[in-house]
VOPAGU-2260 file (C-alpha; in pm, 1 decimal, decimal comma):
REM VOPAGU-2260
SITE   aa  ch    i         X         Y         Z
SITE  UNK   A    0    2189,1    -676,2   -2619,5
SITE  UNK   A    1    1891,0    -559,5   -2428,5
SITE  UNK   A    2    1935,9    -784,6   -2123,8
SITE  UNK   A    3    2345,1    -602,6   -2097,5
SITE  UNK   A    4    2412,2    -560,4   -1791,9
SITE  UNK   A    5    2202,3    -771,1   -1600,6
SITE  UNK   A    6    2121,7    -549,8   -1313,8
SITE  UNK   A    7    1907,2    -704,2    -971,4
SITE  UNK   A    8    1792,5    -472,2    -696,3
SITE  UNK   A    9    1707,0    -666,2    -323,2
SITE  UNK   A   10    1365,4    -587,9    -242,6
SITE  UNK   A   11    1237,8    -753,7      83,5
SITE  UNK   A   12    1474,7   -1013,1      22,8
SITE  UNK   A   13    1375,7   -1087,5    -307,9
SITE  UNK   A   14    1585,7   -1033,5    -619,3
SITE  UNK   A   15    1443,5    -807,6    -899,4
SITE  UNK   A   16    1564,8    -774,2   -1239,0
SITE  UNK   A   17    1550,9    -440,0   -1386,4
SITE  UNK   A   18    1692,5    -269,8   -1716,1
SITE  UNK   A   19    1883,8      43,9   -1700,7
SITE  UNK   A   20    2008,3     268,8   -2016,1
SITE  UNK   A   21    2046,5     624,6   -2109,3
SITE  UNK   A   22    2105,2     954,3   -1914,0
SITE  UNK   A   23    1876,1    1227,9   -1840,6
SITE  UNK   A   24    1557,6    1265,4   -1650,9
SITE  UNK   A   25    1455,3     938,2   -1536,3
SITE  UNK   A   26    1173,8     737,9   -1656,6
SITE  UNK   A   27    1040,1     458,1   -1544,7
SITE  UNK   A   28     809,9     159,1   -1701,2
SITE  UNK   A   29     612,1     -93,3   -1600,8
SITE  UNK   A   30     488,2    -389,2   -1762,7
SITE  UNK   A   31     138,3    -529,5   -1749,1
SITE  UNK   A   32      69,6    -867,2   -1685,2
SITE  UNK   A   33     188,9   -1188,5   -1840,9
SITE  UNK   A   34     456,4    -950,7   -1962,9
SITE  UNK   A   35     776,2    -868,8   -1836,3
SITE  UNK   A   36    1064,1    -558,4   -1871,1
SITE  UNK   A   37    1129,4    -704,9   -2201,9
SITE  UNK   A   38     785,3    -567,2   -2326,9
SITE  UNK   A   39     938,6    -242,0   -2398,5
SITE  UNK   A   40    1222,5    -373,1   -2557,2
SITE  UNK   A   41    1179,2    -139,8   -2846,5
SITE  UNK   A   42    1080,5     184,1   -2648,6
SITE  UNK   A   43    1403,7     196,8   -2483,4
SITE  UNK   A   44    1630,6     220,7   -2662,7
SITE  UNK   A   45    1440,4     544,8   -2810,6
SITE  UNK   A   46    1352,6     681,9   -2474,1
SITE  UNK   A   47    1724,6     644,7   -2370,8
SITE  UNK   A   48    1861,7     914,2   -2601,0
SITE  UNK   A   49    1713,7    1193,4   -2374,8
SITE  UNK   A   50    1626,4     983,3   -2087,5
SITE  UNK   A   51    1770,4     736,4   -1798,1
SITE  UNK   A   52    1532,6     447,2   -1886,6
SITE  UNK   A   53    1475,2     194,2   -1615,8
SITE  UNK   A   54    1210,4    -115,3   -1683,6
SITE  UNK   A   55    1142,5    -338,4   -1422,9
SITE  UNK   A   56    1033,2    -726,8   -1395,5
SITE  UNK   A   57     762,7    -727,7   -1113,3
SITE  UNK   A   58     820,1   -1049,6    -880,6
SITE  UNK   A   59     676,6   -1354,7   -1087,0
SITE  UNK   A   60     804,0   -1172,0   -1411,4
SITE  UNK   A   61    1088,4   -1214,5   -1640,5
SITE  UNK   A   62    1403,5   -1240,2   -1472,9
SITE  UNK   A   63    1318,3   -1124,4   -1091,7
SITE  UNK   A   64    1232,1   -1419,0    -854,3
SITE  UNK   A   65    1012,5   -1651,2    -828,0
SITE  UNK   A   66     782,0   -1549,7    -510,8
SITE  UNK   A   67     416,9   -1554,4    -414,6
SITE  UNK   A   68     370,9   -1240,3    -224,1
SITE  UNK   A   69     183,5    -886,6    -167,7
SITE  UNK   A   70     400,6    -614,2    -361,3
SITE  UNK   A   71     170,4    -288,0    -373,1
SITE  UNK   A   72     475,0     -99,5    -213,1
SITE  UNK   A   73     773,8    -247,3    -450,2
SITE  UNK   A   74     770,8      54,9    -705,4
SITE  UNK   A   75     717,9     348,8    -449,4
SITE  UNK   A   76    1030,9     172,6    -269,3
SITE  UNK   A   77    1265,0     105,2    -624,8
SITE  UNK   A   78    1207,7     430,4    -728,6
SITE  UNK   A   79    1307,4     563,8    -365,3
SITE  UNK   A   80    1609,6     345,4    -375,0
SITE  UNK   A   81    1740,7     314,0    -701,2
SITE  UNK   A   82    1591,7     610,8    -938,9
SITE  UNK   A   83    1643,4     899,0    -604,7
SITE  UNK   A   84    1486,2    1127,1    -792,1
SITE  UNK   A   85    1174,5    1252,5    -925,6
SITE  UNK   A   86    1056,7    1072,2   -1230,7
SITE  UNK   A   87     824,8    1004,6   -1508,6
SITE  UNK   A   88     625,6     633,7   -1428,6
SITE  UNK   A   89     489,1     461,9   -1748,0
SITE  UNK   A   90     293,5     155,2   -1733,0
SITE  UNK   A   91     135,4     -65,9   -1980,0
């Protein structure tokens, strides 16, 4: 299932959904708007057989909360606090 496990990481007191499969160098996407970590539902599962593939819900999006705030900083600070290490960034 491609929601399995559900994973949420606090961010400013907000809870944000992200994906997390495979092992390897870590990449990371983004989804463009209206859309949400499910976007790349198909890509991941190919990217995680070399790669640790994380896709993240943006606040507003899929399954992260609900909240009407500024958020320019929320990637620089996931991939500082969950990823640790450099990484490839993909967004759509």
């Amino acid at each position: 299932v491609f929601f399995s496990p559900v994973n949420f990481w606090t961010w400013e007191g907000r809870k944000i959904h992200y994906v997390v499969q495979g092992e390897g160098s870590p990449v990371v996407l983004t989804h463009g708007f209206g859309a949400s970590a499910y976007h790349w539902r198909y890509n991941i599962p190919e990217l995680a057989k070399k790669h640790k593939v994380y896709a993240i819900d943006f606040l507003e999006f899929g399954w992260s909360e609900k909240a009407i705030i500024e958020y320019d900083a929320m990637v620089v600070d996931f991939l500082q606090e969950i990823v640790k290490e450099p990484t490839v960034l993909v967004g759509n």
